[in-house]
Steps between C-alpha positions, in 0.01 A plus 500: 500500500797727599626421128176582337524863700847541348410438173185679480702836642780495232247680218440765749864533506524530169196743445658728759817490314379566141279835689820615675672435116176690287526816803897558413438506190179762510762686746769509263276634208379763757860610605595515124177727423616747812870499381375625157262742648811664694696528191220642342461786764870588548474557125208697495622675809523887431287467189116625441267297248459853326700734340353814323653451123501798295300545132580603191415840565737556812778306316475726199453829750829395655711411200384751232338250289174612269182313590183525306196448693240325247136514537520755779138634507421089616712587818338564783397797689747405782789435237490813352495679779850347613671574209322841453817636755707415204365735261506816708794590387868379343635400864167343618513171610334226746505402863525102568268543814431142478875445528508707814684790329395849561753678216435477142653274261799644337420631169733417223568761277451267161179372638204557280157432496251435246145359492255370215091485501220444230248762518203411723273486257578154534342197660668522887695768424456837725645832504820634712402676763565904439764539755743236380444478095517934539867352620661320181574702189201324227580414192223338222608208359336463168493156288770503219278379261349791476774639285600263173825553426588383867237164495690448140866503765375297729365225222839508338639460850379171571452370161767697259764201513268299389341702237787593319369315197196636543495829633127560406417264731559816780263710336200213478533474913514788519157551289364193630545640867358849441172318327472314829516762705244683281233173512548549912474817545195563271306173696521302185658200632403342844648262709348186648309707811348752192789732629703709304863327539760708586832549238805645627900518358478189736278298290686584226857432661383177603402421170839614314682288786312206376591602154896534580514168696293270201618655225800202461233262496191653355671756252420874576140546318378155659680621837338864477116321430564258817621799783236722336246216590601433811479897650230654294277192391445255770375736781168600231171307459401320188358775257820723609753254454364465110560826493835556667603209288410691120672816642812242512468304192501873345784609676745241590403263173425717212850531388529096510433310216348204643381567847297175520823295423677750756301432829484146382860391453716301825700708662849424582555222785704653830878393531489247791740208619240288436213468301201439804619826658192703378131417419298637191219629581348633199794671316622600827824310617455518944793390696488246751525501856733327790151261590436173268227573220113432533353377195155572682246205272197611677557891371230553199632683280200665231591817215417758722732333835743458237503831436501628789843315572652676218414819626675438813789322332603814315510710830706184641733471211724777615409471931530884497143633586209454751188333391149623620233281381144630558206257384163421653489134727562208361651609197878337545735835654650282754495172337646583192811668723544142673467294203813698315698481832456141529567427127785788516660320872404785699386488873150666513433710822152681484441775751103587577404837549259640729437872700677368747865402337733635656840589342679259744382200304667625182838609654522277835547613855700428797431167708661294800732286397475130655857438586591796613213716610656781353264750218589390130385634196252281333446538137149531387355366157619730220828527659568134533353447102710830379868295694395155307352618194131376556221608357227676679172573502305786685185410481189732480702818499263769525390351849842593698507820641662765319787560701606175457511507135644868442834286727558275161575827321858476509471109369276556249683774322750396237824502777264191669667515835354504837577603843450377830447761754590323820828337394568828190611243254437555159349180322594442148274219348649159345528478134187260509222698723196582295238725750122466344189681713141400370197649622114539394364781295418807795088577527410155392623312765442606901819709702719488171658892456635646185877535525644830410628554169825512604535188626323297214719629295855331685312215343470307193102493470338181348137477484325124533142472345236223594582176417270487143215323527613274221741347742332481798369124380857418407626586865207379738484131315890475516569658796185353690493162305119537437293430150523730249137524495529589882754801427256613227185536705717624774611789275174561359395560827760758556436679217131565531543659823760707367223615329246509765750700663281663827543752777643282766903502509548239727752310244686871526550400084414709214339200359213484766387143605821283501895518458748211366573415816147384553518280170790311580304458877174402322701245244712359766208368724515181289076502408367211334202561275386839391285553852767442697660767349237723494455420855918648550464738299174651672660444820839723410334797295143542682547426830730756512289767383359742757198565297204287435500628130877478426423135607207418327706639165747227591301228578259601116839483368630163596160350421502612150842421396472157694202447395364331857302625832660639802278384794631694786362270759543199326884658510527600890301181613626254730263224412741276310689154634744503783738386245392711238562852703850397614596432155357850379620718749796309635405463832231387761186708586503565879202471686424577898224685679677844502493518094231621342500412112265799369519573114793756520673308748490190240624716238793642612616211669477290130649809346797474741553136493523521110703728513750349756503159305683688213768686723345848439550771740163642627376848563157538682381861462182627680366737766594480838293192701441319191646189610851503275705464819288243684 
C-alpha cells in the first residue's frame, strides 16, 4: 500500500515541475519585454513626440526663395489673415506663435511672393477679401489664344519638329482650334450634361502632347486626328461629337489624299525586349504592369464596350493625363477602368467618394506603430498607388467635398507631383500610375455638385452613354445565363417604361421606372416560366414605387409584355406546402403566438426572403412606426 502511495505521488511531482518550468519561462519573456522597454525610454529620454516643422512658406521667407501661392481665393479666412502681415510692406513678415516665438521670422531679402486665382465667377470660387487683394499689385492674365500669331508659336512649339515636312499642318491646328472654340462659345456644341464644355490652351496642349509623343507610330496627320479626339471630342454628347468630328476631317484631313486609308492603317509596334510587353487594344499599344495579366472570360465585350475601351486606351497610351469619366449608372465607368488594368497587369485600387471624405484617406496620416509605439507616417491610398504605379480610381467625384479635391491641384496639373503636408515630401508618381475619377451627371442624380470649371478641366473628359438598347439582350443572357427570349421581354419591359416615364424619381434615373442595375437583378433571379418572371420583375420595379399609380404603370407593363396575370395575393400568400415555401423563399416560415401574419406583414416578409435568397442587399424605406425595424 505504501508502494501504491509512492507511485501515485510521482505525477504530482512531475506536474509541479513542468509549472515551476512553464512560470520561468513566462518570467523570462516578461524580464526581456521590461529590458526592451528601458532601452526604449533611455532613448526617448529628452525627446517630445512633436516637433513644430516649418512649411514652405517659412522656408522660402527665411531663405529668399519665390513661392507662388495657387488658388489663393480657396484659402481660408484664417489663412489669409496670417499671411496678410506679409504684405504690409517689403520687411513684413510672420510670427511662429505656435512655435512659441514672439519675433518675426527673418525676412530674406530675395524672398518673393506671388499668388494665382480664377475669377469667382466660377463654381466654388469667391472673391479676396478688400483688405488683402487691395495688398498685391493685379495683373490680368488674358488667354494667348486670343492673339494668332502667338497660338500659331505655341503650335509650332510643340509640334514644329515634327512638322517640318509639313509645315501647314501648324496652320490647320491652329484653324481647327479657333473653330472649336467658336462652336463652345456660341452654345453650338454640348457636352454629355447639355453643358457647354469648356476649351482652354490646356485642351489644346494636351492634345499637341499627344500629337508629339504618337507621331513615330501613327505619322503626324493620323497622330494630330487621335490627340485632337481625345481633348476636344470625347468629353461631347452624340450629336456634338458628329460635329466636332466634320470640323476635323476639314481641318486636320483635307490636305490628305486618302483619309479613310489614313485612320485605317497599323501603326508602328513599340520597341520592347520582348514581344508580350504591351497589349493592343484597338490601335492603341498599352504597356504592361509588374502584376501577371487577367484575360478576364466572363468580360462581354459588345461595339459600343468596345469602344469605349478605345477611348480610354488612347488617353492610356502615353500615361500622361487624368481621366474623368462621367456617365449615368450602370453604364461601364468603373468597369471598363478594371478590365484594361487587369488585361494591362495593373493593380486596381478604387476610392469611393462621399461628403464626408476626408483628405486623409487620399494622402495618409500618422498612426501608432505596433513595435514601437512610436507615431509613423502612414501612407494613404493615392500615395501608396502614385510610389507603385497603380492605378486608381476615385469614385463618384462630385460627392467629396470641395476642399478635398481643389488638394489634387498640384497632381493633376501637367508637373503631376504631390505633397504631403505632415511629413513636406514632395511625391513624384511612378512611371505606371494612371489616376481616373468617375462620377454621375449633377441634377439627375441626388447630392451630386457641379465641379468648377477649373478643375474639370485638369482632366481628360470622356463622356459614357447608355448601354444601347440593342445590347442590352446581348449582355443580360450572357452575363445572367438566361434565354434569349427572357432578356428580350426583360428589355421590352424596360423600354416601355422609359416611355411611361412618370413623376416619381425614386430610381433617381433620367429614365424613370428602372436602371441596368435592376435588369441584371431581375435576370439574375433565375425565373422559370414567363410568370415567374413576371412575378421578379413586379417584385423589383413596383414594390418599390411610393405611388399607387407609378405601380400600377409597372405592374400594366409587365402584364402586357409577358403576356400573364399578376395576382397580388396569390403572390404574398402563404398557403402553399411546407416544402414548397422553403424552396421559394429559402427559408422556413416562423410561426408563434406573438406574430401576427396580416396582409402587409406577409408581404414584406416574402419580399425580403426573396430577396435574401439571391444575396441582395436590402433597403426598407417608410415612415417612422411602420414596422421596417421590427
Amino acid at each position: 500500500m505504501a508502494g501504491d502511495q509512492l507511485d501515485s505521488s510521482e505525477p504530482r511531482k512531475r506536474r509541479k515541475t513542468a509549472e515551476l518550468q512553464a512560470s520561468a519561462s513566462e518570467w523570462d519573456a516578461f524580464f526581456a519585454r521590461v529590458q526592451q522597454f528601458d532601452v526604449q525610454f533611455v532613448q526617448s529620454k529628452g525627446k517630445f513626440a512633436f516637433s513644430f516643422v516649418e512649411g514652405p512658406l517659412v522656408k522660402a521667407l527665411r531663405s529668399g526663395d519665390w513661392i507662388l501661392l495657387d488658388e489663393i481665393n480657396l484659402a481660408s479666412s484664417e489663412t489669409l489673415e496670417c499671411i496678410s502681415s506679409l504684405l504690409h510692406d517689403p520687411n513684413g513678415s510672420i510670427t511662429l506663435t505656435e512655435q512659441g516665438h514672439l519675433e518675426p521670422v527673418p525676412r530674406h531679402p530675395d524672398f518673393r511672393l506671388f499668388a494665382c486665382m480664377n475669377p469667382a465667377t466660377d463654381v466654388g470660387k469667391k472673391d479676396l477679401p478688400p483688405t488683402v487683394r487691395s495688398r498685391f499689385t493685379e495683373i490680368q492674365v488674358s488667354p494667348p489664344d486670343a492673339d494668332r500669331d502667338t497660338l500659331l508659336s505655341i503650335v509650332s512649339q510643340y509640334i514644329g519638329p515634327s512638322a517640318v515636312g509639313d509645315k501647314a499642318a501648324i496652320m490647320d491646328v491652329a484653324e481647327y482650334y479657333t473653330a472649336m472654340k467658336r462652336l463652345a462659345d456660341g452654345r453650338e456644341v454640348a457636352d454629355g450634361s447639355n453643358h457647354r464644355p469648356h476649351y482652354s490652351m490646356r485642351t489644346l496642349a494636351r492634345a499637341l502632347t499627344f500629337a508629339s509623343d504618337m507621331t513615330g507610330s501613327f505619322g503626324l496627320r493620323r497622330a494630330l486626328w487621335e490627340g485632337c479626339l481625345m481633348a476636344f471630342t470625347m468629353v461631347l454628347n452624340g450629336p456634338s461629337a458628329e460635329l466636332a468630328l466634320s470640323i476635323a476631317q476639314k481641318h486636320l484631313l483635307s490636305r490628305v489624299k486618302n483619309a479613310r486609308s489614313l485612320l485605317s492603317k497599323e501603326p508602328v509596334p513599340p520597341r520592347s525586349s520582348s514581344g508580350s510587353d504591351f497589349v493592343k487594344v484597338g490601335p492603341f499599344y498599352l504597356e504592361k504592369g509588374p502584376v501577371p495579366e487577367d484575360l478576364i472570360d466572363d468580360y462581354i465585350m459588345t461595339p459600343s464596350v468596345e469602344r469605349k475601351l478605345i477611348d480610354l486606351a488612347r488617353i492610356i497610351t502615353t500615361r500622361r493625363f487624368p481621366v474623368l469619366i462621367e456617365g449615368p449608372t450602370s453604364s461601364g465607368k468603373t468597369s471598363s477602368i478594371e478590365y484594361l488594368a487587369r488585361r494591362t497587369g495593373h493593380r486596381f485600387v478604387r476610392i469611393n467618394n462621399h461628403e464626408h471624405t476626408d483628405i486623409q484617406e487620399y494622402i495618409g496620416t500618422y498612426v501608432p506603430d505596433p513595435e514601437t509605439g512610436k507615431l509613423v507616417f502612414k501612407d494613404g491610398l493615392l500615395v501608396h498607388a502614385l510610389r507603385h504605379g497603380h492605378w486608381i480610381v476615385l469614385d463618384e467625384l462630385n460627392l467629396a467635398p470641395t476642399d478635398v479635391l481643389e488638394a489634387l491641384n498640384r497632381l493633376l496639373d501637367d508637373n503631376r507631383e504631390l505633397m504631403i503636408p505632415e511629413t513636406q515630401e514632395v511625391v513624384r508618381p511612378h512611371p505606371h500610375f494612371m489616376l481616373f475619377a468617375t462620377q454621375n451627371p449633377p441634377g439627375l442624380y441626388g447630392g451630386r455638385k457641379v465641379l468648377s470649371r477649373a478643375f474639370r478641366n485638369r482632366f481628360l473628359e470622356v463622356h459614357f452613354e447608355d448601354v444601347p438598347q440593342a445590347e442590352l439582350e446581348t449582355i443580360l443572357c450572357q452575363r445572367c445565363r438566361i434565354a434569349p427570349s427572357y432578356g428580350q421581354r426583360i428589355v421590352a419591359v424596360f423600354r416601355e417604361l422609359q416611355k411611361r416615364r412618370q413623376s416619381s424619381r425614386v430610381f433617381e434615373s433620367k429614365h424613370g421606372f428602372a436602371t441596368l442595375r435592376d435588369l441584371f437583378r431581375w435576370a439574375g433571379r433565375g425565373a422559370v416560366g414567363y410568370q415567374e418572371l413576371a412575378n421578379d420583375g413586379y417584385m423589383l420595379l413596383a414594390e418599390r414605387a411610393r405611388r399607387e399609380d407609378d405601380k400600377a404603370v409597372v405592374k400594366e407593363v409587365i402584364e402586357l409584355i409577358m403576356k400573364v396575370t399578376i395576382h397580388e395575393k396569390a403572390l404574398y400568400g402563404l398557403d402553399r406546402s411546407k416544402a414548397e415555401l422553403e424552396e421559394y423563399l429559402g427559408c422556413t416560415v416562423p410561426s408563434g403566438p406573438g406574430l401576427i401574419w396580416t396582409e402587409a406583414m406577409r408581404r414584406l416578409f416574402i419580399l425580403l426572403c426573396r430577396a435574401l435568397k439571391h444575396n441582395e442587399p436590402v433597403l426598407l424605406v417608410g415612415e417612422t412606426g411602420s414596422g421596417k425595424t421590427s
